[in-house]
ZAGU-733802 format. One record per residue (C-alpha): y, z, x; residue number from 1; residue in one letter. Coordinates in steps of 0.25 Angstrom, whole numbers. Layout:
% ZAGU-733802
@v->Y, w->Z, u->X, pos->NUM, code->A
...
***
This chain:
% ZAGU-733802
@v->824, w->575, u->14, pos->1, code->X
@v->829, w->585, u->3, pos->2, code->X
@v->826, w->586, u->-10, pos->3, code->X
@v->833, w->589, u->-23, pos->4, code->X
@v->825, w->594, u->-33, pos->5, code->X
@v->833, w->594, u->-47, pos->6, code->X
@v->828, w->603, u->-59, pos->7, code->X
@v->835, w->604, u->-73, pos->8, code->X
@v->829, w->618, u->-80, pos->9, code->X
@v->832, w->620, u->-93, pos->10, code->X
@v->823, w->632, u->-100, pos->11, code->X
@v->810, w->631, u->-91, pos->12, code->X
@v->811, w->645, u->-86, pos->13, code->X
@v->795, w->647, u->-88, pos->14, code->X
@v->793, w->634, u->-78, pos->15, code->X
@v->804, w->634, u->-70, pos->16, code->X
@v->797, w->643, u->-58, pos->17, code->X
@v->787, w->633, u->-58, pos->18, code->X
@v->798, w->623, u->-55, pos->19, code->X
@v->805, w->630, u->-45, pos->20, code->X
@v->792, w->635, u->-36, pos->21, code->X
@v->787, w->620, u->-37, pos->22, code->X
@v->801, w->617, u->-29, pos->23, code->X
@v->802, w->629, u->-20, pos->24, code->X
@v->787, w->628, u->-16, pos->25, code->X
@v->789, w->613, u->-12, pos->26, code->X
@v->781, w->609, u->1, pos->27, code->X
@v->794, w->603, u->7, pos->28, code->X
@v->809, w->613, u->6, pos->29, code->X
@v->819, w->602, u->7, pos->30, code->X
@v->825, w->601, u->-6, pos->31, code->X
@v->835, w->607, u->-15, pos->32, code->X
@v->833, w->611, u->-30, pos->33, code->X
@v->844, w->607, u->-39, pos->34, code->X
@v->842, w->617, u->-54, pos->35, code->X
@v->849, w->611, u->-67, pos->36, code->X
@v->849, w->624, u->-76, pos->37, code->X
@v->851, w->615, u->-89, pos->38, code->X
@v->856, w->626, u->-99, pos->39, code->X
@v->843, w->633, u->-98, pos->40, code->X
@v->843, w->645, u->-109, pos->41, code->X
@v->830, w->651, u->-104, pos->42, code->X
@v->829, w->659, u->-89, pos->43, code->X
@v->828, w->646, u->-82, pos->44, code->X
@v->840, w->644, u->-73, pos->45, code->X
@v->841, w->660, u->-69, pos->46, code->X
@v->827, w->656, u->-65, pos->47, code->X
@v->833, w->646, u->-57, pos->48, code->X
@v->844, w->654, u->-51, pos->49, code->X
@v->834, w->662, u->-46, pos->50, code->X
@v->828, w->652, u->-37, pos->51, code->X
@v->840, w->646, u->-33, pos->52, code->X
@v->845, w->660, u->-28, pos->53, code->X
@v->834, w->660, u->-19, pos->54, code->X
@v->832, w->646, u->-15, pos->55, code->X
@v->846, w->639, u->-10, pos->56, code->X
@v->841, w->625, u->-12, pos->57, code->X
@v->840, w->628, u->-25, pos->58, code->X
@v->854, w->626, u->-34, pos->59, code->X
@v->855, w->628, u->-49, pos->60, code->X
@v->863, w->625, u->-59, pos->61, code->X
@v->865, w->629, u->-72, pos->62, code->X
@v->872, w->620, u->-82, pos->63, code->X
@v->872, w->619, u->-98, pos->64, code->X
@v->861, w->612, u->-104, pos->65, code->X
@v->863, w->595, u->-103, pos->66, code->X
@v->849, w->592, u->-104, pos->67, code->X
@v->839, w->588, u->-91, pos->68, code->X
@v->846, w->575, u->-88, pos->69, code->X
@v->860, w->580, u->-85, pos->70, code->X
@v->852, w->593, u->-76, pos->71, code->X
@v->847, w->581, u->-67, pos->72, code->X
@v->859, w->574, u->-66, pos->73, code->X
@v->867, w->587, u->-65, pos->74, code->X
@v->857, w->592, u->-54, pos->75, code->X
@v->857, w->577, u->-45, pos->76, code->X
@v->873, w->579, u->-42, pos->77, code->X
@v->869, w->593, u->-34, pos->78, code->X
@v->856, w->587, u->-27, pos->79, code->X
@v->860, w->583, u->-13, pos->80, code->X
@v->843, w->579, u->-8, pos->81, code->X
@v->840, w->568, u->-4, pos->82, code->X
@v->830, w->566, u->-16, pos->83, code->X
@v->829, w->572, u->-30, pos->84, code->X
@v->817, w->577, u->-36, pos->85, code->X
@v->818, w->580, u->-50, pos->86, code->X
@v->809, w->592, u->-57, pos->87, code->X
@v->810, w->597, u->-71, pos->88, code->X
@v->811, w->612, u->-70, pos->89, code->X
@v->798, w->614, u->-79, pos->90, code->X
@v->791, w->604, u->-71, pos->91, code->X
@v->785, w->607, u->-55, pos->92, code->X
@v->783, w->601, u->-40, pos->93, code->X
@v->771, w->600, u->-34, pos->94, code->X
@v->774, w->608, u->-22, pos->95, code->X
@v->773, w->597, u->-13, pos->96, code->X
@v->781, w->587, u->-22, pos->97, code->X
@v->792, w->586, u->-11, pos->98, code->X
@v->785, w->584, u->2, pos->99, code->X
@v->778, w->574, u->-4, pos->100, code->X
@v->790, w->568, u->-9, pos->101, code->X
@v->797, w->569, u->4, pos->102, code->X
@v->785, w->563, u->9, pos->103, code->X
@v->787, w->551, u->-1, pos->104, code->X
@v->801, w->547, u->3, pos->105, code->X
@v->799, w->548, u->17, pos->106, code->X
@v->787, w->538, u->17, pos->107, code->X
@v->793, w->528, u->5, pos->108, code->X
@v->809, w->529, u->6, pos->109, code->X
@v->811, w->528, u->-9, pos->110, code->X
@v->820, w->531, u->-18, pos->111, code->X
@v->812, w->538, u->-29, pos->112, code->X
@v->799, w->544, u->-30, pos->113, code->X
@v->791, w->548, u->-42, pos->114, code->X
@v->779, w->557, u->-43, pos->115, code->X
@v->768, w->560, u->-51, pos->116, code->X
@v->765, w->571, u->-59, pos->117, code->X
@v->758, w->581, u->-67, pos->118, code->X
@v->758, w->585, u->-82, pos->119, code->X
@v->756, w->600, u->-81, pos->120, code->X
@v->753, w->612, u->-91, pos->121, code->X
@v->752, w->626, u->-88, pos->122, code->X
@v->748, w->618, u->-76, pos->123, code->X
@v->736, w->612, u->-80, pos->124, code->X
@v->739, w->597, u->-76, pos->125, code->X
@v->740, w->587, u->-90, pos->126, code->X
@v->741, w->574, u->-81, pos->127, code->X
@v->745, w->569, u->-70, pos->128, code->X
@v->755, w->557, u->-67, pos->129, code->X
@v->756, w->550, u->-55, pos->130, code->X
@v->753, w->536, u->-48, pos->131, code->X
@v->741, w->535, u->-40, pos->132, code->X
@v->746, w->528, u->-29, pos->133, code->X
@v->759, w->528, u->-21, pos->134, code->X
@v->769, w->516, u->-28, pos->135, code->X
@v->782, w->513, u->-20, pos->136, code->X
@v->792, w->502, u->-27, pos->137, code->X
@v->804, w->496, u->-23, pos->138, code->X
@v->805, w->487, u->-33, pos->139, code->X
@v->816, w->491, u->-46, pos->140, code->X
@v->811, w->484, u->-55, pos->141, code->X
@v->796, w->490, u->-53, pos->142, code->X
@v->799, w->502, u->-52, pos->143, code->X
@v->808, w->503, u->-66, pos->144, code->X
@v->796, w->497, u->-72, pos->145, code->X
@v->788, w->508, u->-66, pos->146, code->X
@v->795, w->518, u->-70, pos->147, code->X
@v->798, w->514, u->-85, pos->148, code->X
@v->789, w->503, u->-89, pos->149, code->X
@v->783, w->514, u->-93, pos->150, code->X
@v->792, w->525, u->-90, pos->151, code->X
@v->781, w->532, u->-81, pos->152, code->X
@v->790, w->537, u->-70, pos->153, code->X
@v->804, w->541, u->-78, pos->154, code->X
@v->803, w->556, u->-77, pos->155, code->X
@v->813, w->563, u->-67, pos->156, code->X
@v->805, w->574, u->-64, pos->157, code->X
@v->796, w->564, u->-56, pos->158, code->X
@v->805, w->559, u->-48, pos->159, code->X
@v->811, w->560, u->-33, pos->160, code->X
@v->824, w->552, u->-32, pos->161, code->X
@v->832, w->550, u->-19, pos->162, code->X
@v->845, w->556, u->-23, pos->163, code->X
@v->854, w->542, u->-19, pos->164, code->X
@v->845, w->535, u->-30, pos->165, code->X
@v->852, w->542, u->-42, pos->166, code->X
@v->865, w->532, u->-46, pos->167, code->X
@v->877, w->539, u->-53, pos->168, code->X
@v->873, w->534, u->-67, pos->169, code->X
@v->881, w->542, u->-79, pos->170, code->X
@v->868, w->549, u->-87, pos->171, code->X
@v->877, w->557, u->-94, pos->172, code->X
@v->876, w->549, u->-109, pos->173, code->X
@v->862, w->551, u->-106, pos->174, code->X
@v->862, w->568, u->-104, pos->175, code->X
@v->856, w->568, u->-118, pos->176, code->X
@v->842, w->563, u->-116, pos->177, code->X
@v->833, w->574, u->-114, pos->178, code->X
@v->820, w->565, u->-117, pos->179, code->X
@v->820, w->552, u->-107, pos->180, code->X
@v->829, w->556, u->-96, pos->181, code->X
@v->819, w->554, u->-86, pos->182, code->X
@v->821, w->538, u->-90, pos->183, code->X
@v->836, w->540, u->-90, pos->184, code->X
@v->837, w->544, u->-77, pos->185, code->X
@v->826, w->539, u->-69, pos->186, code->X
@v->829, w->523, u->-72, pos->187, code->X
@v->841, w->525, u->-61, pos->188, code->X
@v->832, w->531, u->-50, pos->189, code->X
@v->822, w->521, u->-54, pos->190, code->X
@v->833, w->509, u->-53, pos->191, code->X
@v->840, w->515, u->-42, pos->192, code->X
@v->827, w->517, u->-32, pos->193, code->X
@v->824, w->507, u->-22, pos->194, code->X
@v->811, w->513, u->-20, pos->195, code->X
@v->801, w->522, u->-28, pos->196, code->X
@v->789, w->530, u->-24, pos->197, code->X
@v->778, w->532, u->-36, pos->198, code->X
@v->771, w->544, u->-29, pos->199, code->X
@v->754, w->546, u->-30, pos->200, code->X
@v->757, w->561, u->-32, pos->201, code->X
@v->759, w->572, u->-42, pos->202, code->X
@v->772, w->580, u->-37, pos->203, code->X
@v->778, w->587, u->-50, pos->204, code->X
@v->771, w->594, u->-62, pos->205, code->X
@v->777, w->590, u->-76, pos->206, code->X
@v->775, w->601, u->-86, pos->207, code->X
@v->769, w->595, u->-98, pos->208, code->X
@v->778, w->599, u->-111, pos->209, code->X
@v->766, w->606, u->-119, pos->210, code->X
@v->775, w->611, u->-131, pos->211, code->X
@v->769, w->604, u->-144, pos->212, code->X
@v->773, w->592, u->-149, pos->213, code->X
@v->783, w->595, u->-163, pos->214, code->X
@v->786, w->587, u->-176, pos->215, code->X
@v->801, w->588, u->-171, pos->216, code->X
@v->807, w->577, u->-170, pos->217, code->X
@v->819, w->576, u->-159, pos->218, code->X
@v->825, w->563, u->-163, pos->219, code->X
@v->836, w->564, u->-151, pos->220, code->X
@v->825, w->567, u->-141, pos->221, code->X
@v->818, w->552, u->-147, pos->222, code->X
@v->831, w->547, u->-145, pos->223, code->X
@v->832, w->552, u->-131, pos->224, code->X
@v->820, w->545, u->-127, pos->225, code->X
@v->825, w->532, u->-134, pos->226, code->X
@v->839, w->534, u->-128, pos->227, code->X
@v->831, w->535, u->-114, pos->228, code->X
@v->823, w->522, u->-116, pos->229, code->X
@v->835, w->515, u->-120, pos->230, code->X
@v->843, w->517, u->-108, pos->231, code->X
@v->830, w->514, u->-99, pos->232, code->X
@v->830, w->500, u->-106, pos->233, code->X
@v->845, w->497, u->-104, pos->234, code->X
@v->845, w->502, u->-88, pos->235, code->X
@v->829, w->493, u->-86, pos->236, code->X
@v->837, w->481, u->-92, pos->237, code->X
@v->850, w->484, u->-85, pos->238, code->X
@v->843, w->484, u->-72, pos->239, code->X
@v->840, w->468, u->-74, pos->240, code->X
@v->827, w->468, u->-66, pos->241, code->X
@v->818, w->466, u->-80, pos->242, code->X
@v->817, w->454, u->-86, pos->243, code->X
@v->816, w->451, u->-101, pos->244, code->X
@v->801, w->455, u->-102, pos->245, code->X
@v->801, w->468, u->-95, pos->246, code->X
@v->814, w->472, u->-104, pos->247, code->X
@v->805, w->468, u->-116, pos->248, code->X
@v->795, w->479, u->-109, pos->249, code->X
@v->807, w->489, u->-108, pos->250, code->X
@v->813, w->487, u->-124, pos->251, code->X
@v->798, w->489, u->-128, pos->252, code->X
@v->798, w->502, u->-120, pos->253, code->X
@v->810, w->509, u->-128, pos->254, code->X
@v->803, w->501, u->-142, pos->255, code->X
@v->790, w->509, u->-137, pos->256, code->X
@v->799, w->522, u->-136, pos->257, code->X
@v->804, w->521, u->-147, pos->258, code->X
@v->792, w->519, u->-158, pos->259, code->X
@v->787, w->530, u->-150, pos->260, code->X
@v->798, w->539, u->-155, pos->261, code->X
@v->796, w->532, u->-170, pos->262, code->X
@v->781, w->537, u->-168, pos->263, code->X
@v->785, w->552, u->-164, pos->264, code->X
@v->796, w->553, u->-175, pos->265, code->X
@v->784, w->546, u->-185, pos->266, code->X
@v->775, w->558, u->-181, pos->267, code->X
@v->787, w->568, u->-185, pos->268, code->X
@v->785, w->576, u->-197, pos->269, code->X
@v->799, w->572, u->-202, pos->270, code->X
@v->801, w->565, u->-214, pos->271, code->X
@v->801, w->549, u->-213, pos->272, code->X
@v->814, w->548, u->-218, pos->273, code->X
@v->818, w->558, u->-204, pos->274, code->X
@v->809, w->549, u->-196, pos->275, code->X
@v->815, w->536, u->-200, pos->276, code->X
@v->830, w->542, u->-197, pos->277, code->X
@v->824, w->549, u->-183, pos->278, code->X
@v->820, w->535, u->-179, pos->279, code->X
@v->833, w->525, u->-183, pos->280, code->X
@v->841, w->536, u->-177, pos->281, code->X
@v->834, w->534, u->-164, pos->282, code->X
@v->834, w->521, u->-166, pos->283, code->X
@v->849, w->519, u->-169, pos->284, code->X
@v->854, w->530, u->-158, pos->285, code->X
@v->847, w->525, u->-149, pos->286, code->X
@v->844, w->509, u->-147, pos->287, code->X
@v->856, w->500, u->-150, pos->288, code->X
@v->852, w->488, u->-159, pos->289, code->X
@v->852, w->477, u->-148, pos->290, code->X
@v->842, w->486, u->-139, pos->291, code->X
@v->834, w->490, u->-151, pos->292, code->X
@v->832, w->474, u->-154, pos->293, code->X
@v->827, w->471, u->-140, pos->294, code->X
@v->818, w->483, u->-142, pos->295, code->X
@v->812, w->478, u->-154, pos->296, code->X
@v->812, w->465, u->-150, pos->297, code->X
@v->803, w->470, u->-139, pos->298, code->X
@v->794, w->479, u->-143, pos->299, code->X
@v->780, w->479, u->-145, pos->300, code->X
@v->773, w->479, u->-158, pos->301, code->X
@v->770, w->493, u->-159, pos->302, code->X
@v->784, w->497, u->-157, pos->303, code->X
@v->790, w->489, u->-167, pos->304, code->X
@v->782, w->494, u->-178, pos->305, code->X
@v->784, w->508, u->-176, pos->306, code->X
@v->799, w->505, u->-174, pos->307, code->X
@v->800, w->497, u->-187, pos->308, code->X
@v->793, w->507, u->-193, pos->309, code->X
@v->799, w->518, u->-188, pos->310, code->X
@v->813, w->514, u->-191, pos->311, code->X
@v->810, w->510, u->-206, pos->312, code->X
@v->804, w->523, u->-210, pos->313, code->X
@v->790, w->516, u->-213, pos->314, code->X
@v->783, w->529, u->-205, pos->315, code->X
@v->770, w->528, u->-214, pos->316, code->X
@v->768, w->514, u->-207, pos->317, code->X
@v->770, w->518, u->-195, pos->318, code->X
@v->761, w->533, u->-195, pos->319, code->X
@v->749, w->524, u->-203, pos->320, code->X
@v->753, w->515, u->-188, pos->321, code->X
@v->753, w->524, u->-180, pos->322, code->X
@v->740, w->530, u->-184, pos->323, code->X
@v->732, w->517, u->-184, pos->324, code->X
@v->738, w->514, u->-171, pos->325, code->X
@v->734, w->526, u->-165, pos->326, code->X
@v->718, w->525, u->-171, pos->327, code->X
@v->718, w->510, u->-164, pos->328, code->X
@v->722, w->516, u->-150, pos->329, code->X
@v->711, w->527, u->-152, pos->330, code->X
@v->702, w->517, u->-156, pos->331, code->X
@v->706, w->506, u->-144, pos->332, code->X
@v->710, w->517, u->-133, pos->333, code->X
@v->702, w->530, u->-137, pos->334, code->X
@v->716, w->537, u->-138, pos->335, code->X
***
């Protein structure tokens, strides 16, 4: 059984060893490493050459910056294993990620397999996600509501994918989304596997992003994330396995979405009159009137006042809100 490993590296030349030994060090060989140089600016793809001169399996490419969905897709049309693991090149393997992955599909046969993992700092652990116990479903329609009903399992980077499993859908309109690519692109190998494995083990160590939280606002990043949620609807209820109730659910996920981005644009030290046209932009460039009707006709309480709010300016309202809201959960939850 061979493995493809894909990376896209763009300007992570201060972690990308780290990368690289987690892969080379790997308790079982059989693998290949496929290297997306996205335009980095930085030291990071000579970094890369370096390995790759003195490991065959290992093939770079350097190609102008398209952002980290296209470095996937452009990487999957040179993998030739039989399974692909995906790994952010700031992120690393535990050593024995592949042998126990190997292992995995072997014993179950699937399709997909999706690992825990940790939230590290200068390699101190922050938490740990994983199942504790083995979970293995063949059932569609459970396994999309496992893995988006909350979107628990949509990261990439957590995921081992036999490489039939992956359809040749057109991402290309959808290059652009930097934030909530993961859900793009995991909703076809969710749909497309027969069979998934939700391991009990901790295989990859995500790097916690410590840089300090900012009063910019990115109004296309907030967009992105819509744009992402938006998609994830359409495809969920295309699929026809949901009935009328369970779509309910998914409207009221992108409502929740949303008047969470209302919230984090409310918190901005932008001038209201800023804040109100942030938010109708997103609105407007994002969600067509019909879809923005069955959202609002679905969603919960809490997400039609801070829509409403939100979108007509009132942001006095909706702080005094906000504030109250968050003294009752203190009060009710201790948090």
């Amino acid at each position: 059984m061979k493995f493809s490993i894909l990376i896209p590296v763009y300007n992570v030349e201060k972690y990308i060893d780290e990368c690289m030994q987690s892969v080379l060090q790997q308790t079982y060989q059989n693998f290949e490493v496929i290297i997306i140089d996205d335009g980095s600016t930085d030291s990071s793809g000579d970094i890369c050459d370096r390995y790759a001169q003195q490991d065959q399996r290992l093939n770079v490419f350097h190609i102008k910056n398209n952002g980290l969905m296209h470095a996937r897709r452009y990487a999957l049309q040179y993998a030739v294993g039989d399974y692909i693991v995906f790994l952010d090149s700031d992120d690393y393997l535990e050593l024995n990620a592949l042998e126990i992955l190997k292992e995995t599909i072997e014993k179950y046969n699937c399709d997909c397999a999706i690992y825990g993992y940790q939230s590290v700092c200068e390699h101190k652990v922050l938490t740990v996600t994983c199942d504790s116990v083995v979970q293995v479903i063949t059932d569609k329609k459970l396994n999309l509501r496992k893995c988006f009903f909350p979107l628990s399992y949509n990261a990439m980077w957590r995921k081992c994918v036999k490489r039939k499993v992956f359809s040749d859908f057109d991402y290309t309109p959808y290059y652009y989304i930097q934030l909530g690519e993961d859900i793009v692109q995991s909703f076809d190998i969710v749909h497309n596997s027969e069979k998934i494995v939700y391991l009990d083990r901790v295989l990859i160590n995500y790097r916690a992003n410590q840089e300090s939280i900012t009063n910019t606002i990115d109004c296309c990043k907030i967009k992105q994330v819509i744009d992402a949620h938006v998609f994830l609807c359409r495809e969920l209820i295309n699929s026809k396995l949901f009935d009328k109730h369970e779509i309910a659910i998914i409207y009221n996920i992108i409502a929740d979405q949303f008047a969470n981005s209302v919230i984090f644009i409310m918190k901005s030290s932008i001038s209201c009159f800023e804040k109100k046209n942030q938010i109708n932009s997103i609105l407007h460039k994002s969600i067509t009137e019909e879809i923005f009707n069955s959202i609002w006709h679905n969603a919960n309480f809490r997400s039609k006042m801070i829509i409403y709010l939100g979108t007509h300016g009132h942001f006095f309202i909706l702080k005094v809100m906000w504030h109250a809201w968050q003294l009752v959960k203190r009060a009710l939850y201790g948090k």
